[in-house]
C-alpha positions in Angstrom: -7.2 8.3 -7.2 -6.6 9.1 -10.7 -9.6 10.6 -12.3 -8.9 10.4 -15.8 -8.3 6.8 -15.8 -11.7 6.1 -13.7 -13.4 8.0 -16.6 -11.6 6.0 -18.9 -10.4 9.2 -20.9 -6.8 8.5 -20.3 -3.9 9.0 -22.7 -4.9 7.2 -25.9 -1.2 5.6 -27.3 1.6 7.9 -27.0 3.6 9.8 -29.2 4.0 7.4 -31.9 0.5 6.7 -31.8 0.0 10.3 -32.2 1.8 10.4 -35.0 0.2 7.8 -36.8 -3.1 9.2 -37.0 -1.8 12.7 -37.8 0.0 10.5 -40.5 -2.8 8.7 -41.9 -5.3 11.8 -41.4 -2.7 13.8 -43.9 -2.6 11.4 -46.2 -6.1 11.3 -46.3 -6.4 15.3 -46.6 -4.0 15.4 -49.3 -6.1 13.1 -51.4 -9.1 15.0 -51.2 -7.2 18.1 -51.6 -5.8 16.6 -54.9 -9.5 14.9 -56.6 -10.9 18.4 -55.9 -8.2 20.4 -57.4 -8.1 18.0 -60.6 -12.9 18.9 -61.1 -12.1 22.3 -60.1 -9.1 22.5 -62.7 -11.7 20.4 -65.2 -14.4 22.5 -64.7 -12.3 26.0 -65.7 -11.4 24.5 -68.8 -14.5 23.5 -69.7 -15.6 27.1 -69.0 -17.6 26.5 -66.3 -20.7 25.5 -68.3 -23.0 24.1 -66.3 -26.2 22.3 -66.5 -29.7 24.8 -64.9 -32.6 22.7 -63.5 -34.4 22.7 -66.2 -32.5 23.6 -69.0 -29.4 23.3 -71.8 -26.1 23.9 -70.8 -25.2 27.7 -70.7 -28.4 29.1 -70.0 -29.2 30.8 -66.5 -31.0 29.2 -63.6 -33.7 31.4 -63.3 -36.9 30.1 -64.0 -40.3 32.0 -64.3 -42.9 31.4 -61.2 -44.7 29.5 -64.0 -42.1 27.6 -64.5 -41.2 26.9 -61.0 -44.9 25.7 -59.9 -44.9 23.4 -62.8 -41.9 21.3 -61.4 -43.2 20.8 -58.1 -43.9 17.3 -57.2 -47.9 16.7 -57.1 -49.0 19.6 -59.1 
């Protein structure tokens, strides 16, 4: 009696199969890899200025306790 196949965790294709979803799954890889690289690349030219919570462009994201209670929700 053949374990596996009572489990129903048998061999899923074969070696084509295989390849196909390694195919398709490197494909896919490669297009994230590449929209990332293009905003990381974007973002170093720009200089890396970013946007704070609360603030213009440049400045730092520190914020003063003050400041920090104020833009809780409900307060």
């Amino acid at each position: 009696m053949n374990l596996r196949r009572d489990r129903g965790r048998g061999k899923t294709g074969g070696p084509l199969r295989a390849w196909l979803r390694r195919s398709i799954l490197g494909a896919m890889m490669t297009g994230v890899a590449f929209v990332v690289e293009r905003r990381l690349l974007k973002a170093i030219r720009a200089g890396g200025a970013r946007t704070s919570p609360g603030g213009e462009p440049g400045t730092s994201g520190s914020l003063s306790a003050a400041d920090q209670v104020d833009d809780q929700p409900g307060r």
